[in-house]
N, C-alpha and C positions, 0 to 999 in steps of 0.2 A: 412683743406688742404690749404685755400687763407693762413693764420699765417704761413705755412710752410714757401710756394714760396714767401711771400714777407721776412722774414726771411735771406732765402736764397739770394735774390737780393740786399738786405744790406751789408752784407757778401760778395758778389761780389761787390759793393760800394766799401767801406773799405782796400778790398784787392786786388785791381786794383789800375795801377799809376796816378798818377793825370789828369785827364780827364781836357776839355774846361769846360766853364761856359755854366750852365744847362745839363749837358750830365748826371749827376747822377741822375738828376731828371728825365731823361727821362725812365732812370735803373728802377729805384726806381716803375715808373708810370706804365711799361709797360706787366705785369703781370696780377695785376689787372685790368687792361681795356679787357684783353684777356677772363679775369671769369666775369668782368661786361656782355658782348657779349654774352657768353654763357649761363650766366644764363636769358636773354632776350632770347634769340631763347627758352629754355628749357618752361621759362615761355608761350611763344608762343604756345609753341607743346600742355604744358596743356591744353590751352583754346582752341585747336582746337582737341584734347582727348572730350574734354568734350561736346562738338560742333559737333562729328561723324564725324569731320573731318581727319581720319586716314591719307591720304596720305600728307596733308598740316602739319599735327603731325610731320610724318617722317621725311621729310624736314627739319621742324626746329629743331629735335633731331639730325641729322645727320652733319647740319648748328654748331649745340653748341659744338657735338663733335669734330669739323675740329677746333674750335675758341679755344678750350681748351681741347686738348689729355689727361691731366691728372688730371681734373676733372670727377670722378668716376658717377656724380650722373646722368651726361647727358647720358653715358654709361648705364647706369642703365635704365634711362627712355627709351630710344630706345630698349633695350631687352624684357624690357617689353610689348612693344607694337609691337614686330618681335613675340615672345609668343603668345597673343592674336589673330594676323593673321596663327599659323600653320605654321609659317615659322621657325622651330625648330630649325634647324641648324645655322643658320644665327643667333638666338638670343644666342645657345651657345657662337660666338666667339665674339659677344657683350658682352655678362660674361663676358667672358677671359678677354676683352679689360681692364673693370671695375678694374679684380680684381691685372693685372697689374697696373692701378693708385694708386690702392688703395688696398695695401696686407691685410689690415685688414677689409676690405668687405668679412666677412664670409658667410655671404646671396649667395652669388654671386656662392659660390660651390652646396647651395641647387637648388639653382634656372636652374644651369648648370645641373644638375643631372635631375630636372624634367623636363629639356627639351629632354635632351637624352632618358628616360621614354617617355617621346610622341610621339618620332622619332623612339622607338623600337630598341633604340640599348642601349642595357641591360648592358651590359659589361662595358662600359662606363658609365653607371648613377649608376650600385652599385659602382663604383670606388669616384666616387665624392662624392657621398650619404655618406663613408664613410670617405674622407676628410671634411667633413661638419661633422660628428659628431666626430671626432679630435677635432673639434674648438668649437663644441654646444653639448656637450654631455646630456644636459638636455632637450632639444628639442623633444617632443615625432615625432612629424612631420615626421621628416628624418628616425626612427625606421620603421614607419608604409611605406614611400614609398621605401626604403630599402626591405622590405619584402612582398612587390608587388613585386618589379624588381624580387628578387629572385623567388619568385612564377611564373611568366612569363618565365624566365632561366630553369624551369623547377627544381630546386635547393629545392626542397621541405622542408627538414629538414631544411636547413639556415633559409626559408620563416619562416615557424615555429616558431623558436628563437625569429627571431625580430615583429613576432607580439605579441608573449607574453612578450617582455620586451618594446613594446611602450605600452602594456593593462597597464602593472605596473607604468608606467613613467606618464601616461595622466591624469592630475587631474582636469582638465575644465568640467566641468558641461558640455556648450555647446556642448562637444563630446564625449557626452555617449555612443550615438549611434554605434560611430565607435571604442570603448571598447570594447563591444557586437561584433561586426560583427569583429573584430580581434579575438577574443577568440572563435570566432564562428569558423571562418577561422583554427585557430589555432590545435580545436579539429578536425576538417573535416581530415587535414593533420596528425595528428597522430593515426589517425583508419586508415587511408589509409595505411600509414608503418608497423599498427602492431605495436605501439609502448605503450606498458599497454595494451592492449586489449585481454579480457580473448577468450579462444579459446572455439568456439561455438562446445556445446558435437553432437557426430555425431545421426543423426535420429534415434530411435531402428525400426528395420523392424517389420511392424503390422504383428498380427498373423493370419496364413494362412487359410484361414476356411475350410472345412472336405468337400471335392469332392468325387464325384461316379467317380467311375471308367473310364476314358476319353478312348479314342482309342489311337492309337498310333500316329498318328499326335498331338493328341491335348497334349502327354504327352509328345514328344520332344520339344515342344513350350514351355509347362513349366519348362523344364528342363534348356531349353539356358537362362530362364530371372534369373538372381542372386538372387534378391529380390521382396520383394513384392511392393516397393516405386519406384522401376522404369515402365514408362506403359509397360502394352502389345503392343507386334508387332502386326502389323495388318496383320490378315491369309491370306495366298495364294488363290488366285480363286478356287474356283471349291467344289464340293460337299462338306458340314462337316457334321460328323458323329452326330446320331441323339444322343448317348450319352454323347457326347462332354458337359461340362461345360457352359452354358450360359455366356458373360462378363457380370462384376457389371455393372448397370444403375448406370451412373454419376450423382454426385452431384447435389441438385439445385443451382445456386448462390446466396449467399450471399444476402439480400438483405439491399441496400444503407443504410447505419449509417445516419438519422436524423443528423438536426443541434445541437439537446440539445443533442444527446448523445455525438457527437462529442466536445461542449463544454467542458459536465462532464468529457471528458476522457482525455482533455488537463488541466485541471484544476488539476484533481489526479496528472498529469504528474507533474504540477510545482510544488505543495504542496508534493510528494517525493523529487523534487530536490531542495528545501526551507530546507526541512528534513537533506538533505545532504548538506550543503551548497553550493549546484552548483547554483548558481545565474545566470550564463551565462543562464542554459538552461531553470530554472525557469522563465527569464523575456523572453526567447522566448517561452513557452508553454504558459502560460496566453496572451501575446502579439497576437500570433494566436487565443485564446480565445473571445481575443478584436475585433479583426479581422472579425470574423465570426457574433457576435451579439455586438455594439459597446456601447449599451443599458444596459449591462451584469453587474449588479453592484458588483458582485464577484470577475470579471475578473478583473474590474477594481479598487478592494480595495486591491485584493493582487499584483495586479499589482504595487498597492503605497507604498508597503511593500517590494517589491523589491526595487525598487529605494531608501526606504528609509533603508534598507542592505546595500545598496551597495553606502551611503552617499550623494545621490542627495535626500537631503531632502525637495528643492525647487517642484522637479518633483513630487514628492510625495503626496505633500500636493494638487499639482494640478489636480491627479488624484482622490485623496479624497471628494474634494470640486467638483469634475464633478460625482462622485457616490450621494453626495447629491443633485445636480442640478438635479437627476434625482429621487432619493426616499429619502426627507428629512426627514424619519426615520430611517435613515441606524444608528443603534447603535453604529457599530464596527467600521464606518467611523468618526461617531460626536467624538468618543473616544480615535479614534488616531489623527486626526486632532486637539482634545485638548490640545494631549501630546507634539505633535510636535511645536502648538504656542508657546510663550515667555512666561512666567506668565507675570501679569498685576503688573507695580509698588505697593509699598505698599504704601498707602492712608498718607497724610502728617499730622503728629497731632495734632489736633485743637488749635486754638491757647487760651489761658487764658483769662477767660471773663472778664473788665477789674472793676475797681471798682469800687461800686456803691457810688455815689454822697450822702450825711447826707441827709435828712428831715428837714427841720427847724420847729419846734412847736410853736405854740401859750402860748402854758403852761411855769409856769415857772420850770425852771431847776433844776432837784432833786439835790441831796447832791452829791458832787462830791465821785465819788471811786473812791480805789486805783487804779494808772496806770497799765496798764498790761506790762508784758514782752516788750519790746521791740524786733518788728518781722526781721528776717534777712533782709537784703534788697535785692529784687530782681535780679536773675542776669542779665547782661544786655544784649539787645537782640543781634542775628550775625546779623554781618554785611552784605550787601543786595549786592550778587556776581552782578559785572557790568555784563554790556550785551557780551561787546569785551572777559571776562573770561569765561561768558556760551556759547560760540559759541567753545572758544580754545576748553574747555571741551569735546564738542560734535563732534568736527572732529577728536579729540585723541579716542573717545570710537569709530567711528567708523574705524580709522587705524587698534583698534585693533579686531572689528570685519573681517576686509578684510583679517590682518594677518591669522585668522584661518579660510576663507575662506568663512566666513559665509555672502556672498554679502548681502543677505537680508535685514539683520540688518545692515548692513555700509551703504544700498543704506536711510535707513533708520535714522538714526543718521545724516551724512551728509544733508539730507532732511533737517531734523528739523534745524542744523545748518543754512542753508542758508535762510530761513524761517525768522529766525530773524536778519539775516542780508545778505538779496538780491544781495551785493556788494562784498560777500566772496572770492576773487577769490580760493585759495587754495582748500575751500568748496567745490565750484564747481566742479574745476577741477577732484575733488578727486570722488565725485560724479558720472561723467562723466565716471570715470575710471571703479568703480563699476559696473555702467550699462553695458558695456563692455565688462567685465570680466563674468557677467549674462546672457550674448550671446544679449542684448537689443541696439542693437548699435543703432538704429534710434533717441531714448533718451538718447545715450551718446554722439554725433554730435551736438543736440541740446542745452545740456548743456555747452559743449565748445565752441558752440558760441556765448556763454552767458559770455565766458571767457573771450574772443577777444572781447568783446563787449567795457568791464570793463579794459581789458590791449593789444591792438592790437599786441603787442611785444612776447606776449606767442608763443615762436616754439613749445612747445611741445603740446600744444591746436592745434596748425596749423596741424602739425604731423598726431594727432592721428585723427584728422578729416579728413585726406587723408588717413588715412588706413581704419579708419572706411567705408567710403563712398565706397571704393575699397571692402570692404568686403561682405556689402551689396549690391553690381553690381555682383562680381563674384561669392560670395559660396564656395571658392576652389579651382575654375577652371581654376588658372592661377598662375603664382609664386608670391614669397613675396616679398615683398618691404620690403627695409631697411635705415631707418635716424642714427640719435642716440642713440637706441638701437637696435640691431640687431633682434629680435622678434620683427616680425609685419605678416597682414596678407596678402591673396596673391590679389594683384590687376588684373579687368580686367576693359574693357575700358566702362565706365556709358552712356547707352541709352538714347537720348533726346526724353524727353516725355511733354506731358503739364499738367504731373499729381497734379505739387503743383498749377501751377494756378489755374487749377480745385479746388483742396478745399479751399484757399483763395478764390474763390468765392462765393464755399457755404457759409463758413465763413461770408462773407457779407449777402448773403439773410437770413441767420440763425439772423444775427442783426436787420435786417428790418422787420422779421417775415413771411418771406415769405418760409413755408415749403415745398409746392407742385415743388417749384426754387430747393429747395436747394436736396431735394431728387431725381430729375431730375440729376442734373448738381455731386452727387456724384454716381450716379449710370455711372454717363460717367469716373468719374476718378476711378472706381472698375473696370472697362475693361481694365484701365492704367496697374493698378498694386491695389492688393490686400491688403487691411492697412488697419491695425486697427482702427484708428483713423476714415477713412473715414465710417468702419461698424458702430462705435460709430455715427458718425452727422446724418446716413441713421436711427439707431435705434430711434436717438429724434425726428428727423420729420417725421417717421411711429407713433410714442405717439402722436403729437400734429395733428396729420391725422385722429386718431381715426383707426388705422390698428395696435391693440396689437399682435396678430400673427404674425404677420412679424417682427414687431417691439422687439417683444422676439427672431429672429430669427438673425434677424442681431446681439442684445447685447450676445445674446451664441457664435458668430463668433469672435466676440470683445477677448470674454475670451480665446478662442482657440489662436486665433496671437498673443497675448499677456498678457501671466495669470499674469505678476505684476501688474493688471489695478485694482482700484478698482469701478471705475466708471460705469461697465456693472452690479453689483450688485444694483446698484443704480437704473442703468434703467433698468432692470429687475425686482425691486420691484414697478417701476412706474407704471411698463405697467401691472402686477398683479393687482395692487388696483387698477386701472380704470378699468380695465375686469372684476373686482368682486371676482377674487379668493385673498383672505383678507390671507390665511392662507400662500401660497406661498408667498405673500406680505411679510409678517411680516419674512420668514424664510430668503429671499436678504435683507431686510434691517438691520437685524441682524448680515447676512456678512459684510452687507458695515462697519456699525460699527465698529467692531472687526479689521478689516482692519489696516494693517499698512504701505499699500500702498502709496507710495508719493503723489497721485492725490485725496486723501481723502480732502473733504472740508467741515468745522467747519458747516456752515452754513446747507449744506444739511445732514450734520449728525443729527444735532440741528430737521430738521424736520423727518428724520426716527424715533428717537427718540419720537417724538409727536406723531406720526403713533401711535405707540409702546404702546404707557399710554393709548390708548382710546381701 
């Protein structure tokens, strides 16, 4: 946008008549002082975003856009924080303002659209919703709040539509969930319309059973009822004939379905719609399954077989490796969990023993024989790949892992990359992205500042650390932001808390050795906010406490917030073998091993490994 308008002001230069001395310069200068201004207020607003200083925010968003009407991004920034406060309306015509600056701000119709969705007027947000997928047809997003609006409009069938074609459209792992609960949604609305739904055959009337002869009231009573499925009226007051039919004694009820029956009967449930390939309702019968007993290592191995149907084969493996966490002879689990690893490289081949040095003897030297053949000569060895070509190598195998979507192995590959050379930026970066794309943003923020660290100039590290952060503050709960590329996620406005002091501290008594501090001072930043990392430092200083119960209980919370770790196996094998159960020991340290985890370290493998041989 600034390359336009000064563009533009040269142009005006040029083709204007000869001006006094200095007056072009003044042309020339006075554009960009208008978006220097603004982008200071803008920058303001952030640090006082981030500060909980909302209304001193406003100000300075409102200050940027007075300084510069047709810089889009100040416009931006203030919708989103009119968003934030409920103030719907008021952030639509902030949109607008936006995307008058700037026609090619497609964001700006989604975000208009999910305001008018908050504000309840429907009419207007499918209209946008649908001017945004004009312009972002790939975007599963605008499908799925598309087909809210319509659901709300009371528009059933449309609703319908567009949540089976964001199910088709949505291939993020991270939102599986709301796959499921669209196709869930989806099917609800076409039992409602009768749409495929076979028609339920009508009751046959039970058969009558052989009465004595009634009086004449009791036999016009039976006369008016049609059937035998609808009840009897209840009889008029007054004297009944002593030959009159006694009524049936009612039922007793039913009595309450147990838990395990109830399991066994949602478990047939999904194992017929596994049969059928209805996935949808298979991963919701097992899901209830889970629900009820979370313990249930059935529920939860074909629970993993859904997910791994239905190509989240990240979720799968995490549900597998939580069936062994709980019975580490689950056959069917260790068997798919096998299938689903990588294989292991094939072993490099030994290299040629080299040759042996003559003997010199004392004796004297027999009669010389004839020379032998003369033997090929060796071929000579390859050449030793530098370090700068094994790193290219390893950030290409993992492009083409992310190509086919397989994070895992790219979070993987990139690892190793930067492993041997700490200073990668691209590695990084790429890295960063990965995590990301795995729903892990907290280690993707981390990494890219590891970007910025090596190049300050990276916008697109700057970027993605503003969405990420925004992603992690709101969940969804607010629109997206958009830089240069028009995907990103939806910002809301980040809580000041004193959560990272807090574990920067611990961090510190963790160095001094002081546990009893540091299990104190993380049990305050778990009230902050919920993190892995912090269940991780609570889990080491319950081990060096001598509390292995607790100490297992936090590294099982580790796995839950975060199953890319391989580090809660580790401490989960620790706190086995100091407890004495040796057999549990030996089955997490096995995990850790196997692990292709980025936090795996040479060193503590080196001693699970030792564990292992004795």
């Amino acid at each position: 946008m600034g390359q336009r308008w000064i563009l533009f002001s040269i142009v005006m230069v040029f083709s204007a008549p000869a001006a006094p001395a200095g007056t072009q310069g003044r042309l020339i200068a006075q554009a960009p002082s208008k978006r220097v201004k603004a982008k200071e207020q803008k920058a303001a607003g952030d640090r006082f975003m981030k500060a909980g200083k909302r209304k001193r925010a406003e100000a300075a968003y409102k200050k940027a856009c007075e300084e510069d009407p047709d810089w889009y991004e100040a416009h931006e920034a203030l919708g989103n924080l009119l968003f934030a406060s409920k103030r719907y309306m008021e952030a639509v015509e902030t949109f607008k303002r936006a995307i008058k600056a700037e026609p090619r701000y497609a964001t700006g119709y989604y975000n208009i659209a999910f305001a008018y969705r908050k504000a309840r007027k429907y009419a207007q947000a499918a209209e946008y919703y649908k001017l945004y997928i004009q312009r972002k047809q790939d975007d599963p997003d605008a499908y799925y709040g598309l087909a809210a609006t319509y659901e709300a409009m009371g528009k059933e069938r449309e609703a319908m539509e567009y949540y089976l074609q964001y199910a088709k459209k949505e291939t993020r792992p991270s939102e599986r969930q709301y796959v499921v609960k669209a196709k869930n949604k989806a099917e609800k609305i076409k039992e409602k319309l009768g749409l495929g739904a076979k028609p339920k055959p009508e009751p046959k009337p039970a058969p009558r059973p052989a009465e004595k002869p009634a009086t004449a009231t009791t036999t016009a009573t039976a006369t008016a009822t049609p059937t035998a499925t609808r009840p009897a009226a209840r009889p008029a007051a007054g004297p009944v004939s002593r030959t009159a039919v006694a009524p049936a004694p009612k039922p007793a009820p039913k009595p309450a379905m147990d838990t395990g029956a109830k399991i066994a009967m949602l478990l047939a449930e999904g194992d017929k719609a596994m049969a059928e390939k209805s996935y949808t309702r298979a991963m919701k019968a097992y899901f209830d399954a889970v629900k009820l007993d979370s313990r249930h290592t059935d529920a939860l191995y074909k629970l993993g077989l859904v997910y791994q149907a239905t190509g989240s084969t990240k979720a799968a493996k995490v549900k597998w490796r939580n069936v062994l966490a709980i019975d580490p002879n689950h056959k069917k689990a260790k068997q798919a969990l096998a299938m689903a690893e990588p294989p292991p490289p094939a072993p490099a081949p030994k290299p040629a023993p080299p040759p042996s040095k003559p003997v010199v003897s004392a004796k004297p030297a027999p009669a010389p024989k004839p020379a032998p053949a003369p033997k090929p000569a060796p071929a000579p060895a390859p050449k030793a790949t530098s370090m700068r070509d094994r790193v290219e190598k390893l950030v290409k195998e993992g492009d083409a892992h992310f190509k086919q979507r397989s994070f895992s192995r790219a979070i993987a590959a990139y690892t190793h990359a930067t492993q041997l050379d700490p200073r990668h930026e691209e590695a990084l970066f790429k890295l960063g992205v990965a995590y990301a794309m795995s729903g892990n943003y907290k280690v993707a923020v981390f990494k890219w500042k590891q970007v910025l660290k090596i190049n300050p100039k990276n916008k697109s590290a700057l970027r993605n650390i503003e969405r990420a952060e925004q992603k992690l503050g709101g969940a969804g709960s607010s629109p997206k932001i958009s830089s240069a590329p028009s995907r990103a996620g939806r910002p809301t406005v980040a809580k000041k808390t004193d959560f990272e002091s807090l574990m920067a501290l611990a961090r510190q008594y963790k160095k001094q050795g002081k546990a009893k501090k540091v299990l104190t001072t993380v049990n305050k930043a778990l009230k902050v906010k919920q993190d892995a990392q912090a269940f991780m430092l609570k889990g080491e200083a319950l081990v060096v406490l001598r509390r292995y119960g607790a100490a297992k209980q936090a590294f099982s919370k580790t796995m839950v917030l975060d199953p890319n770790l391989a580090a809660p196996f580790y401490g989960l094998g620790e706190a086995c073998r100091l407890s004495g159960d040796k057999k549990r020991a030996r089955y997490y340290f096995q995990m850790y091993i196997k692990s292709n985890a980025p936090d795996v370290r040479p060193a503590l493998v080196n001693r699970a490994k030792a564990f292992l041989k004795k």
